[in-house]
DRENPA-5471 format. One record per atom (N, C-alpha, C): x, y, z; atom name; residue in three letters; residue number from 1. Coordinates in steps of 0.001 Angstrom, whole numbers, plus 500000, padded with zeros to 6 digits. Example, Ala and Ser with C-alpha at 12.3 -4.5 7.8 and 13.67 -1.06 7.14 Angstrom:
2
     px     py     pz atomo residuo num
 513190 494310 507800     N     ALA   1
 512300 495500 507800    CA     ALA   1
 513200 496700 507800     C     ALA   1
 512850 497750 507080     N     SER   2
 513670 498940 507140    CA     SER   2
 512900 500030 507870     C     SER   2
This chain:
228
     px     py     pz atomo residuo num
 327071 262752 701663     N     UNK   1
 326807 262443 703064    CA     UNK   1
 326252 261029 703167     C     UNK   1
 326516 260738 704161     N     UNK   2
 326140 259055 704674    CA     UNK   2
 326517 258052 705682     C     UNK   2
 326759 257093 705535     N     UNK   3
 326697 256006 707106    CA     UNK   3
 328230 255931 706678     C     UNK   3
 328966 255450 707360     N     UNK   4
 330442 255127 707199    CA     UNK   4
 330065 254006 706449     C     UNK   4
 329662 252763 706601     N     UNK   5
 329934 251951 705807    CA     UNK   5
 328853 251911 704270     C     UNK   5
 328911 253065 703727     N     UNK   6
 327955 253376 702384    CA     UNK   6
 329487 253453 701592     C     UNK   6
 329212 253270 700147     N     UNK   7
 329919 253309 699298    CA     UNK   7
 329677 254470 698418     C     UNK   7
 330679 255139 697485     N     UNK   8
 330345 256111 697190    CA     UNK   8
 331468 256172 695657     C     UNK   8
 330816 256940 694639     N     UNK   9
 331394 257048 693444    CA     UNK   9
 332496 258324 693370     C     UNK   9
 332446 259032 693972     N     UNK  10
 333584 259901 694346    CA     UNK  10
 333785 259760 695986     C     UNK  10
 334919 260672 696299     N     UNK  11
 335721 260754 697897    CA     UNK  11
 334784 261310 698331     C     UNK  11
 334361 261035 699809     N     UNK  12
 333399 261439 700391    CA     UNK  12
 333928 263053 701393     C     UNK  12
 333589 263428 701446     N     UNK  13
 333805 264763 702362    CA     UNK  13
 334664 264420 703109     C     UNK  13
 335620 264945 703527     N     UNK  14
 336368 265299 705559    CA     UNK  14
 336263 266344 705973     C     UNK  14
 335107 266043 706817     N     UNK  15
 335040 267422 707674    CA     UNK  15
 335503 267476 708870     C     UNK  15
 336089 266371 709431     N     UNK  16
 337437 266233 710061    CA     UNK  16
 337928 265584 709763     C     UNK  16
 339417 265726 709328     N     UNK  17
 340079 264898 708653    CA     UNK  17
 340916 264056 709876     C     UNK  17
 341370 264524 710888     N     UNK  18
 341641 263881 712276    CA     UNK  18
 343233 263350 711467     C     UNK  18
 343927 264025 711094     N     UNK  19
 345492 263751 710647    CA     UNK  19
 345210 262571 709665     C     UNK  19
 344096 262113 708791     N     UNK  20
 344750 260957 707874    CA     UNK  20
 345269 261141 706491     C     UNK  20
 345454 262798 706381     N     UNK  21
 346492 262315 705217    CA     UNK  21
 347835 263684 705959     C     UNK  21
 348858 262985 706077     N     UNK  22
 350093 263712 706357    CA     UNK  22
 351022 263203 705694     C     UNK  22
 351835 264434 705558     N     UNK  23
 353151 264404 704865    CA     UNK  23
 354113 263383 705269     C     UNK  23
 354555 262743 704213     N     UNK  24
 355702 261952 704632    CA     UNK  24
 357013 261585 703933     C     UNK  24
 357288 261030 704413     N     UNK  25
 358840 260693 703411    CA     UNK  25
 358927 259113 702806     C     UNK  25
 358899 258944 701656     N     UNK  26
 358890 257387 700646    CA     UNK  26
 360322 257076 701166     C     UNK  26
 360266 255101 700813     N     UNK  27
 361679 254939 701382    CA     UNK  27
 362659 255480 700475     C     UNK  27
 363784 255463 700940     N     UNK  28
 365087 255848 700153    CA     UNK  28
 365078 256875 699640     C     UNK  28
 364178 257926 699834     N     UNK  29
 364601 259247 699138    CA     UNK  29
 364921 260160 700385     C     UNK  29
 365416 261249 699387     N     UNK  30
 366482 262436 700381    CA     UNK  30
 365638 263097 700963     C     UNK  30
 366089 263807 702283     N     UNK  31
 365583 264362 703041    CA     UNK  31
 366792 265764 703355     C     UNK  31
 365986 266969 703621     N     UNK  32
 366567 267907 703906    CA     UNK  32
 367231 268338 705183     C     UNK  32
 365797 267855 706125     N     UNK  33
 365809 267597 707537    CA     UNK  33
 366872 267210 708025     C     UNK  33
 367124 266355 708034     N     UNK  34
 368278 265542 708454    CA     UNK  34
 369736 265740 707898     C     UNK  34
 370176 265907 709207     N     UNK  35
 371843 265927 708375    CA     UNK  35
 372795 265338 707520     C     UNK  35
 372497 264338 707725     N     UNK  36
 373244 263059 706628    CA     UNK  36
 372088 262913 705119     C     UNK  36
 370772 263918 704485     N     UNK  37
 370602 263879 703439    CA     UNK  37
 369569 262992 703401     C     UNK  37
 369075 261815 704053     N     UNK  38
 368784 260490 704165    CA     UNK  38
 367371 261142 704774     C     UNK  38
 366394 260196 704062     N     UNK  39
 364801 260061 704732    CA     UNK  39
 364797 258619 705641     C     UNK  39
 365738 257534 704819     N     UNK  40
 365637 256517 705625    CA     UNK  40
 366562 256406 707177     C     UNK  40
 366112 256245 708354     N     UNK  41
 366913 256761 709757    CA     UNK  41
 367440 255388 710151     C     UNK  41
 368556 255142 710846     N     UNK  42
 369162 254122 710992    CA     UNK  42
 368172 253553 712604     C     UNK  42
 368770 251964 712627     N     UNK  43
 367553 251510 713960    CA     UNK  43
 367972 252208 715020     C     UNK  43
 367339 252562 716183     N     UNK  44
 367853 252873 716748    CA     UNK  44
 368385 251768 718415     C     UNK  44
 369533 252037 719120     N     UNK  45
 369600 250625 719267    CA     UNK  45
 368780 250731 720708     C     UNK  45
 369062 248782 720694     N     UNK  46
 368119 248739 722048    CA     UNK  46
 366313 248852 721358     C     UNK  46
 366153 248466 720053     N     UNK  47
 364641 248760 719395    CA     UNK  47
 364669 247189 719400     C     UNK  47
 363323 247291 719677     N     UNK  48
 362534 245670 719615    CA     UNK  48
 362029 245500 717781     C     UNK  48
 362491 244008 717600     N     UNK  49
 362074 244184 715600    CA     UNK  49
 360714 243741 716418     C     UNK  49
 360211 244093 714835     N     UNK  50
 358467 243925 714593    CA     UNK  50
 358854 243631 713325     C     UNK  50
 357495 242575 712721     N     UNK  51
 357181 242556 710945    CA     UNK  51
 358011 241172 711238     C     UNK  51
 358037 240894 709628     N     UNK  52
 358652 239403 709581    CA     UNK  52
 360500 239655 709129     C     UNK  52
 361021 239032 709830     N     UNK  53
 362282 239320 709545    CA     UNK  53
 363040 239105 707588     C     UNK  53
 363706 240132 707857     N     UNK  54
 364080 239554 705788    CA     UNK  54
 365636 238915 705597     C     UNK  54
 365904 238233 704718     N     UNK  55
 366711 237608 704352    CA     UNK  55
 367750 238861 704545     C     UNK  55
 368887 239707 704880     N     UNK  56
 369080 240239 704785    CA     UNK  56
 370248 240075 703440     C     UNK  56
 370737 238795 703581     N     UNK  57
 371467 238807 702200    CA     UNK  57
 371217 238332 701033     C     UNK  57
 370261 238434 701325     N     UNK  58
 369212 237652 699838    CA     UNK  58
 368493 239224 698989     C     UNK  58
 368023 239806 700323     N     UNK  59
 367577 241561 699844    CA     UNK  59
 368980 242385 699501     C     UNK  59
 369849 241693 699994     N     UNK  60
 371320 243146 699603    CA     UNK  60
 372356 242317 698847     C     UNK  60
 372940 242078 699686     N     UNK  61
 374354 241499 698993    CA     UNK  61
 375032 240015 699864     C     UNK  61
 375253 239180 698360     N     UNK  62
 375777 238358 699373    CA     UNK  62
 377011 238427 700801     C     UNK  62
 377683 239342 700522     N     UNK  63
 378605 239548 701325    CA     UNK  63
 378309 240758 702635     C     UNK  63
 377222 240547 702395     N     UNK  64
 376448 241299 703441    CA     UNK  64
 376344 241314 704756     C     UNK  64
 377321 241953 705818     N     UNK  65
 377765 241844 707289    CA     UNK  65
 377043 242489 708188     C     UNK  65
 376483 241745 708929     N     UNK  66
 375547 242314 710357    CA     UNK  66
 375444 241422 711415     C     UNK  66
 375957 241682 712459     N     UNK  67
 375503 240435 713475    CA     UNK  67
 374548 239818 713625     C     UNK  67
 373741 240854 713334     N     UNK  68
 372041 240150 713579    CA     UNK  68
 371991 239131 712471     C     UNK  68
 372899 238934 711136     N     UNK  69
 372692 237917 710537    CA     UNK  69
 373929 237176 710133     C     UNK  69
 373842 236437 710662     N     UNK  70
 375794 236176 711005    CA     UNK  70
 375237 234498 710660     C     UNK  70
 376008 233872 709942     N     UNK  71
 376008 232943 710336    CA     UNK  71
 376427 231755 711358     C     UNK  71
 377077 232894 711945     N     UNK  72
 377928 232076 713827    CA     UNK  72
 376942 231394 714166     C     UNK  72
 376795 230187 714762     N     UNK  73
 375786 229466 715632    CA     UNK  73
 375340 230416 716762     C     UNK  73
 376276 231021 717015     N     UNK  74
 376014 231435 718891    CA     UNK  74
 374873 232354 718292     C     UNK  74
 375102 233408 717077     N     UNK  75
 374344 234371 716747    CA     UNK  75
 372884 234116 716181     C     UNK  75
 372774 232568 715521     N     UNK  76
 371443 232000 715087    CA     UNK  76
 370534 232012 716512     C     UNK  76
 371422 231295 717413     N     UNK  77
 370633 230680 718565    CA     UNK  77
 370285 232045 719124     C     UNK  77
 371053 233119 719182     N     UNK  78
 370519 234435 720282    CA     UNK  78
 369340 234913 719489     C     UNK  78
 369306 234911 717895     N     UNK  79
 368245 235467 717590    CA     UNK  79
 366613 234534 717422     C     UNK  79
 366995 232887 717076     N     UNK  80
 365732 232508 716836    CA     UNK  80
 365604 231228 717647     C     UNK  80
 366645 231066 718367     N     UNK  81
 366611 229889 719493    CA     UNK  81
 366516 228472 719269     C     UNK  81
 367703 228469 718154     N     UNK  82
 367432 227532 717117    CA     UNK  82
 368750 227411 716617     C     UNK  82
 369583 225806 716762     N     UNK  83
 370720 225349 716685    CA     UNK  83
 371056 225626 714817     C     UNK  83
 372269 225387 714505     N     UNK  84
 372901 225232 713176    CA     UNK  84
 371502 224035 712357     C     UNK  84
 371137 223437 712775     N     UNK  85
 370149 222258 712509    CA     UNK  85
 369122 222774 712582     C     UNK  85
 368593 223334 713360     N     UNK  86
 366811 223684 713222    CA     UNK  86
 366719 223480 714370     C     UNK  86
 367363 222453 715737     N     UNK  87
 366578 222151 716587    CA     UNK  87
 366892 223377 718109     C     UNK  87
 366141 222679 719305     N     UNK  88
 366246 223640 720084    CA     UNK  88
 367539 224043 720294     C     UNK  88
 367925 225401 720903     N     UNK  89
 369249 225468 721141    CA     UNK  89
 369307 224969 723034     C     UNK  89
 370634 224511 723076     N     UNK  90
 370881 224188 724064    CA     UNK  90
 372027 224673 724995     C     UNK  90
 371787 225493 725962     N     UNK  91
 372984 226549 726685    CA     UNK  91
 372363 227927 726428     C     UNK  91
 373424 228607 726254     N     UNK  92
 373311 230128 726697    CA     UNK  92
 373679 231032 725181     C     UNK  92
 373609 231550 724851     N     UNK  93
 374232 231969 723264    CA     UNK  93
 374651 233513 723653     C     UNK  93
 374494 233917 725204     N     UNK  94
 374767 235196 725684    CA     UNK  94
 375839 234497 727354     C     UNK  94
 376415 235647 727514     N     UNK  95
 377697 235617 729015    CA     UNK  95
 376589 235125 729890     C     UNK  95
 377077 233760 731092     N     UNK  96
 376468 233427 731970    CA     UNK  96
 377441 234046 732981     C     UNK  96
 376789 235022 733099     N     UNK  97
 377681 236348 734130    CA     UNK  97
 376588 236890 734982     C     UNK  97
 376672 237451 736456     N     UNK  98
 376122 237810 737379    CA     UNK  98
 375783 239646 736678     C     UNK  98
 375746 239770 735760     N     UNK  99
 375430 241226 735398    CA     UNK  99
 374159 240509 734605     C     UNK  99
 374132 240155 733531     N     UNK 100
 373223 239268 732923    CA     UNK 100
 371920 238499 733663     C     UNK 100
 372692 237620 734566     N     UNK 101
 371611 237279 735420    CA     UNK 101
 370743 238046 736666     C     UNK 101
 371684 239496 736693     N     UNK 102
 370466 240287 737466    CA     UNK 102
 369880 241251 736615     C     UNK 102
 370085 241301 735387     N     UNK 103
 369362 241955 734446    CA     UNK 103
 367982 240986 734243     C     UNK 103
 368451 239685 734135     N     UNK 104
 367241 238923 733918    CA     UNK 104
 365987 239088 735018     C     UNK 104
 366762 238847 736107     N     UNK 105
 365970 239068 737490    CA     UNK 105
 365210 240375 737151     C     UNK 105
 365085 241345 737041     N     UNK 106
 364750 242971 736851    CA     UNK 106
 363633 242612 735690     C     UNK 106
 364186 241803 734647     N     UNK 107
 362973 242057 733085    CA     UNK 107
 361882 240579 733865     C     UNK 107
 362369 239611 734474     N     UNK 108
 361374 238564 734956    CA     UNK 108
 360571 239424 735895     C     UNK 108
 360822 239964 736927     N     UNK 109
 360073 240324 737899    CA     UNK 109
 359085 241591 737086     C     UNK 109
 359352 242177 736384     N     UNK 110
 358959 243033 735280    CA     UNK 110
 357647 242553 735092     C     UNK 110
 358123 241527 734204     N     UNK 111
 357337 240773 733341    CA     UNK 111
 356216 239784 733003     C     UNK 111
 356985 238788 733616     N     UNK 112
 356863 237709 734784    CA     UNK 112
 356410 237320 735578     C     UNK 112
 357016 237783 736649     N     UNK 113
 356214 237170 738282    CA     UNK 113
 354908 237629 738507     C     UNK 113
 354007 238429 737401     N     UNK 114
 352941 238814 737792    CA     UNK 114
 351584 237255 737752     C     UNK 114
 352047 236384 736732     N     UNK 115
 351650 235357 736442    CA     UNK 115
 352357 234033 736941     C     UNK 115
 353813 233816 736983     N     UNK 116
 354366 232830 737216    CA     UNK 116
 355287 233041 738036     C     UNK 116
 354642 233747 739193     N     UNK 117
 355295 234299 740494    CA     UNK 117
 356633 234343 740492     C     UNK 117
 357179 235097 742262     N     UNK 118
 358662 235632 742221    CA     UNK 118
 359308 234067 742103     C     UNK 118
 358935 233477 742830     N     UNK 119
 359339 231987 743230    CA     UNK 119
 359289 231545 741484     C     UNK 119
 358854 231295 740456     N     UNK 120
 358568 230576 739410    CA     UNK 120
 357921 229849 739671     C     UNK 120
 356750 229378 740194     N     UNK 121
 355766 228461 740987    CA     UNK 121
 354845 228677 740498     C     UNK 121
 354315 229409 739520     N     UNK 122
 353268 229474 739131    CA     UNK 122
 352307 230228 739959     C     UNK 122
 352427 230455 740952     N     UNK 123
 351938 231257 742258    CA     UNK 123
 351859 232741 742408     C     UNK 123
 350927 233555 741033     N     UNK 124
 351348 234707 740606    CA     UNK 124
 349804 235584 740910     C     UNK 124
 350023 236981 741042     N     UNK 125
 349232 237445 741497    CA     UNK 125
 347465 237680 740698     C     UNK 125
 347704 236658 739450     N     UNK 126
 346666 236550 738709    CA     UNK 126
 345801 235617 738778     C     UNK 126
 346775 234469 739544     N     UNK 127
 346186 233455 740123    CA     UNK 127
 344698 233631 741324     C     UNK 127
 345105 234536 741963     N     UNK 128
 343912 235122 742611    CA     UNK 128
 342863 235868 741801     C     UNK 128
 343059 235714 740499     N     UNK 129
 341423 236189 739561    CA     UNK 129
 341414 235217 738823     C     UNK 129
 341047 233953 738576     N     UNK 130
 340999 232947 737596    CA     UNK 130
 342007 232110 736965     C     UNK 130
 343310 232919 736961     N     UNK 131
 344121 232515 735937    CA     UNK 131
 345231 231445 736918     C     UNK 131
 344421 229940 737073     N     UNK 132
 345526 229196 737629    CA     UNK 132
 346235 228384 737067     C     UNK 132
 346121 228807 735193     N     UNK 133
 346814 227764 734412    CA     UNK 133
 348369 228122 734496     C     UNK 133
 349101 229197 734907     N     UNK 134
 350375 230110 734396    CA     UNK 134
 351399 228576 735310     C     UNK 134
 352255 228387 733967     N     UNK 135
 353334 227838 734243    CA     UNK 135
 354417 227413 735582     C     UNK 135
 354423 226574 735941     N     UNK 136
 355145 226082 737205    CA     UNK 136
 356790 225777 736920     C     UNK 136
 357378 226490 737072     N     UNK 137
 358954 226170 736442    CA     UNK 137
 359455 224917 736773     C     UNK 137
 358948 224500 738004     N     UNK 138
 360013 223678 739203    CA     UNK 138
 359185 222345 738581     C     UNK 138
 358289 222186 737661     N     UNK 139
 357210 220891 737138    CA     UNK 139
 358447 220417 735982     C     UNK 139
 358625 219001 736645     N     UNK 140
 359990 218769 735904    CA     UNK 140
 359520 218308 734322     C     UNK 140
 358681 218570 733826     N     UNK 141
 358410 218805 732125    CA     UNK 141
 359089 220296 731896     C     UNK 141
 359210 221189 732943     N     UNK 142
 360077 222140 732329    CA     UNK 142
 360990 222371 732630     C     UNK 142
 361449 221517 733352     N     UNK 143
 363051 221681 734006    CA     UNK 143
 364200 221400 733002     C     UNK 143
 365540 221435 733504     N     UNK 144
 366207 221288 732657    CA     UNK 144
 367079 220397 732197     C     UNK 144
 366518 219253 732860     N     UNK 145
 366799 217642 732838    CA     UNK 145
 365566 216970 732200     C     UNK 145
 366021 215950 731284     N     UNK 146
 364936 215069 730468    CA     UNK 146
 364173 214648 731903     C     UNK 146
 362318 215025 731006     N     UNK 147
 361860 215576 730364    CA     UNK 147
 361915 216980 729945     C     UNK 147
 362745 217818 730166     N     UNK 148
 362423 218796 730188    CA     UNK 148
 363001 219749 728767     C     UNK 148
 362544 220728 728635     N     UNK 149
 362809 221348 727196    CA     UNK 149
 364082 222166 727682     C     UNK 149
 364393 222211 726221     N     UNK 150
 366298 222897 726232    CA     UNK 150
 366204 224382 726069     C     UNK 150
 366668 225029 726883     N     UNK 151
 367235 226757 726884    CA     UNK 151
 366355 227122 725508     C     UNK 151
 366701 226732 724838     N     UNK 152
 365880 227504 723190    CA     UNK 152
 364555 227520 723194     C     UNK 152
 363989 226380 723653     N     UNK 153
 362498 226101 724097    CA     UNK 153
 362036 227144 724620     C     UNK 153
 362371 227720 726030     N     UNK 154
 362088 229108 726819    CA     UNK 154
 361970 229435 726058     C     UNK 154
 362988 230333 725631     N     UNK 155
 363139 231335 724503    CA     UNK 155
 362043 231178 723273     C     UNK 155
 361591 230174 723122     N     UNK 156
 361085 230078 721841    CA     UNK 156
 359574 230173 722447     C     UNK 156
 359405 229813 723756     N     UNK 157
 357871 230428 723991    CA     UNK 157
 357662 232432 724333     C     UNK 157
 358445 232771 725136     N     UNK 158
 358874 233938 725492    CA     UNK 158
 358412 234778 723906     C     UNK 158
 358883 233991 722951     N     UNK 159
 359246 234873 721345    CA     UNK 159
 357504 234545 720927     C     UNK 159
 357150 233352 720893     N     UNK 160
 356173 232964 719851    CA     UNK 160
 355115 233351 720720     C     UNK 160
 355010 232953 722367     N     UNK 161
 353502 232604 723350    CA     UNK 161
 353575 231225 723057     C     UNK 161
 352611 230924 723511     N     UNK 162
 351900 229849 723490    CA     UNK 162
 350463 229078 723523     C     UNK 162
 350189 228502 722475     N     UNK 163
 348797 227917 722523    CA     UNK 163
 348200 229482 721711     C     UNK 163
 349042 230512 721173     N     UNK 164
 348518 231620 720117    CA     UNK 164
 348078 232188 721135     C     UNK 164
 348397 232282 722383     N     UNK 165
 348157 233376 723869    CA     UNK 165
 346816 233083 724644     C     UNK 165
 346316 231577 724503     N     UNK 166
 344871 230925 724724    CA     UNK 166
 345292 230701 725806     C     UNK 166
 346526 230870 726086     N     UNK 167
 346746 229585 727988    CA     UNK 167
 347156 231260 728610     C     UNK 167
 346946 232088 727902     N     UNK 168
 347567 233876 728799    CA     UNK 168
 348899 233961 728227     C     UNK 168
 349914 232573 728341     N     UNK 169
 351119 233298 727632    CA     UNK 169
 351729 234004 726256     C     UNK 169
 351146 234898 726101     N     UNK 170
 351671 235424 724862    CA     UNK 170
 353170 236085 724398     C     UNK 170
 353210 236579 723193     N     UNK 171
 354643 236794 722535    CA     UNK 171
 354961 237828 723341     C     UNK 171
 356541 237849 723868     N     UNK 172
 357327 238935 724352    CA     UNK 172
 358117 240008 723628     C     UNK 172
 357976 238930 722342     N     UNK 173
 358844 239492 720802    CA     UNK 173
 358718 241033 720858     C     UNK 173
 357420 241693 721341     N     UNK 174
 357048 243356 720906    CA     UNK 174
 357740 244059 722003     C     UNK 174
 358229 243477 723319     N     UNK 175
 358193 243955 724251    CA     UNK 175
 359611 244189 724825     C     UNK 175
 360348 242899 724274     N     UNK 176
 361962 242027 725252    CA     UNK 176
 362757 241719 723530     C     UNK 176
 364069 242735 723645     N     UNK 177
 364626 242167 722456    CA     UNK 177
 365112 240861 722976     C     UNK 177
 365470 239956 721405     N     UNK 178
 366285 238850 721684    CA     UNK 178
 367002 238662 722787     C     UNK 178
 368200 239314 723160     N     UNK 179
 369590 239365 724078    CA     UNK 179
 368649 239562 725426     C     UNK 179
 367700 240006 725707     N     UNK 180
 367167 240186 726754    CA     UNK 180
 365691 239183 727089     C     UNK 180
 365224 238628 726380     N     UNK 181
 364618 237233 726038    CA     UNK 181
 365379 236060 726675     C     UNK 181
 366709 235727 726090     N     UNK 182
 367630 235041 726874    CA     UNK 182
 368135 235396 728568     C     UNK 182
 368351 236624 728478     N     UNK 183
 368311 236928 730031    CA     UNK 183
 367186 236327 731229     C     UNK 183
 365842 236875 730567     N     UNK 184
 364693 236325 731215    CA     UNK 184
 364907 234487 731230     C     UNK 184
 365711 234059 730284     N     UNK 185
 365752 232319 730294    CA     UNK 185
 366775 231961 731193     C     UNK 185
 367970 232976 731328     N     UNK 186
 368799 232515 732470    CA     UNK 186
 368390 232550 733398     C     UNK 186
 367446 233688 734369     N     UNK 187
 367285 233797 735272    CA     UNK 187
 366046 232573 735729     C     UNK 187
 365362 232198 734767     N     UNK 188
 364038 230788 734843    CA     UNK 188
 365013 229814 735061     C     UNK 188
 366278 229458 734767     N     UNK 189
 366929 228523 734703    CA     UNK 189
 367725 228541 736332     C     UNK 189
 368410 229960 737048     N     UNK 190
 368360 230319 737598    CA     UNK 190
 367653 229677 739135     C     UNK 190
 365984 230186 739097     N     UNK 191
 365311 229634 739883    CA     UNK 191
 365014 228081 739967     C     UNK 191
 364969 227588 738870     N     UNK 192
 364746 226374 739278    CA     UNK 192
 366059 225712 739677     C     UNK 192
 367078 225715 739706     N     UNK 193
 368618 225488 740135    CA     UNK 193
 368054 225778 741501     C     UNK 193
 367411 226592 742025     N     UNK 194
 367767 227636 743654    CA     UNK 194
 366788 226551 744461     C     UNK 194
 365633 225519 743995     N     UNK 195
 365174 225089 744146    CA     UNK 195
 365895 223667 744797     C     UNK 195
 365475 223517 746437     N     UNK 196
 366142 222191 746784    CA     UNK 196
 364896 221141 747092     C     UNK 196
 365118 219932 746934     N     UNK 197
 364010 219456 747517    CA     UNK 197
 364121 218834 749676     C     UNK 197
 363125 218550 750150     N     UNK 198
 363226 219001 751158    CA     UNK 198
 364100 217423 751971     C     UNK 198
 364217 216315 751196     N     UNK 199
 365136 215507 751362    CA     UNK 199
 366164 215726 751264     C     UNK 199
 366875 216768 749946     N     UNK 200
 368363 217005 750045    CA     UNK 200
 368729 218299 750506     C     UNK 200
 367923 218693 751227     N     UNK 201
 368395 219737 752663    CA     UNK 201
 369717 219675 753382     C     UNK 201
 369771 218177 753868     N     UNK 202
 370806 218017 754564    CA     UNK 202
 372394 217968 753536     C     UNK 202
 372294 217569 752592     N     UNK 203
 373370 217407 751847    CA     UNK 203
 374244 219105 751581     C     UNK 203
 373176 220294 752054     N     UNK 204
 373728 221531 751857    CA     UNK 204
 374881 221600 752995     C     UNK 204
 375600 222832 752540     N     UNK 205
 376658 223052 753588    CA     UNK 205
 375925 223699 754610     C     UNK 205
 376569 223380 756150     N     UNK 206
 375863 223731 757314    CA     UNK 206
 375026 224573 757722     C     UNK 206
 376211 225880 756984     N     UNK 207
 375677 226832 757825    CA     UNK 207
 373943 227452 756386     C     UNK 207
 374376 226675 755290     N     UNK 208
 372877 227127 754721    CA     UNK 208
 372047 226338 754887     C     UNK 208
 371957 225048 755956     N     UNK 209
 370927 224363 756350    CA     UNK 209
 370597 225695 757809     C     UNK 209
 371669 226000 758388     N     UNK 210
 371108 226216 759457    CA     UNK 210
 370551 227830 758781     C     UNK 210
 370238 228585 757949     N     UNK 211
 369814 229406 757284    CA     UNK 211
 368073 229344 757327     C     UNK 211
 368161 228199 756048     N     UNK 212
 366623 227519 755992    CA     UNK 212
 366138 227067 757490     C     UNK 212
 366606 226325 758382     N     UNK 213
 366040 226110 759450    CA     UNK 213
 365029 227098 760266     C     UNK 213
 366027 228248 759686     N     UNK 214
 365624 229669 760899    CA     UNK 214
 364701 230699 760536     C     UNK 214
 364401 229828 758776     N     UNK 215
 363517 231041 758401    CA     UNK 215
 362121 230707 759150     C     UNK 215
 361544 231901 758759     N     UNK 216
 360108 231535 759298    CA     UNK 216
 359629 232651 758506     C     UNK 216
 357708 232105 758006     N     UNK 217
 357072 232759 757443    CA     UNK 217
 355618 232422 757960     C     UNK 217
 355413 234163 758356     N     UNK 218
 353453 234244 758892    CA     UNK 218
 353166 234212 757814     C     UNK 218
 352510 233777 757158     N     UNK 219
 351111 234197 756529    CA     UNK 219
 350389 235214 756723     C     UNK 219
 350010 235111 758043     N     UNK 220
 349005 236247 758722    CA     UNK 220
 349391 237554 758744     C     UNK 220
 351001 238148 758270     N     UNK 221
 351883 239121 759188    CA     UNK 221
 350536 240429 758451     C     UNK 221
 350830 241245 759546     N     UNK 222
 350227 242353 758870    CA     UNK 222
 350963 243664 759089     C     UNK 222
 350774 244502 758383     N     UNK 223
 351819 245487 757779    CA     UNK 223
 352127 246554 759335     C     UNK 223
 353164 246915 759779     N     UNK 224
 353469 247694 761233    CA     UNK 224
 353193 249037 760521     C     UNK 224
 352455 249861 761077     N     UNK 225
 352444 251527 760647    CA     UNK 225
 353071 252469 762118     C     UNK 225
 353931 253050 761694     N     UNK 226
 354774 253633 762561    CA     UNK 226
 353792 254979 762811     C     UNK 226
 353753 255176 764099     N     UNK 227
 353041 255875 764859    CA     UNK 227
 353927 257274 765823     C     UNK 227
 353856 258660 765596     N     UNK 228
 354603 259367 766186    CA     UNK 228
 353562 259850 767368     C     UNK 228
């Protein structure tokens, strides 16, 4: 008997053991359970990786085929956002298709707009408790004209965070596989495109000037409760 952190020359008692020693299965050996014989279970898809990724043909065989490790460019850039060279990738390494980009819309607003609002403005609902550092898309250091960082960049904060999650943005890696990481970058890319400035208003076609003209926004509005 004793303090948890006492040391002891034999195993100390469990008088609740609270599940820490259970049965399990070592890798690569057979299993009964399962129909195919196998303890080890294949990924299942649509699973977010965790851990550090492995060489996969360095651990198996050189001739070793998986998309996830392909040497295709398109397939480097979807997984680590990172050209044949090392550097950022630049474009899309997934379909710039209206299915894609409202998938993105769905995992941003998810995700996202809670910090770096619906707009990408940085104008997010955290902003009203302290947090007014969260990212401004439309701040042309992140746009997508010099100065601004290339498609892989997103992606490569989305994956890593940033500042080690000191500025709030942290890794999405646990949360957003790859292919859907990029989605969230089309749709950032997306908004700031949707973005006009208020000089080249007029250069739009008519009838979407006369659109913007007509909007109008209270501030003040307050919510109608329907009354029987």
């Amino acid at each position: 008997m004793g303090k948890r952190s006492d040391t002891f020359s034999r195993p100390p008692w469990q008088v609740f053991p609270d599940m820490d020693d259970q049965d399990k299965y070592l890798p690569q050996r057979s299993s009964t359970f399962f129909e195919d014989g196998r303890a080890d279970r294949p990924i299942p898809a649509n699973t977010v990786h965790r851990g550090n990724q492995i060489d996969a043909k360095e651990a198996f065989a050189s001739n070793y085929a998986d998309q996830r490790f392909s040497d295709d460019p398109k397939t480097i850039a979807l997984m680590t956002g990172l050209d044949s060279n090392g550097e950022l990738f630049k474009g899309f390494p997934i379909e710039v298709n209206e299915a894609n980009l409202t998938s993105g819309q769905v995992l941003y607003n998810r995700n996202c707009a809670v910090c770096h609002g619906v707009a990408g403005d940085g104008n997010g609902v955290t902003k009203a408790f302290g947090m007014g550092n969260s990212a401004n898309f439309h701040d042309p250091a992140r746009q997508y004209t010099s100065p601004g960082k290339p498609e892989g960049g997103i992606f490569k904060v989305l994956t890593e965070g940033f500042a080690a999650g000191a500025t709030g943005m942290v890794s999405f890696a646990d949360r957003l596989t790859p292919r859907e990481r990029w989605k969230v970058t089309l749709y950032i890319r997306a908004l700031q495109k949707m973005r006009v400035a208020p000089a080249d208003v007029s250069k739009l076609p008519a009838h979407v000037v006369k659109e913007i003209n007509n909007l109008k926004i209270t501030s003040t509005a307050q919510p109608v409760l329907n009354q029987q």
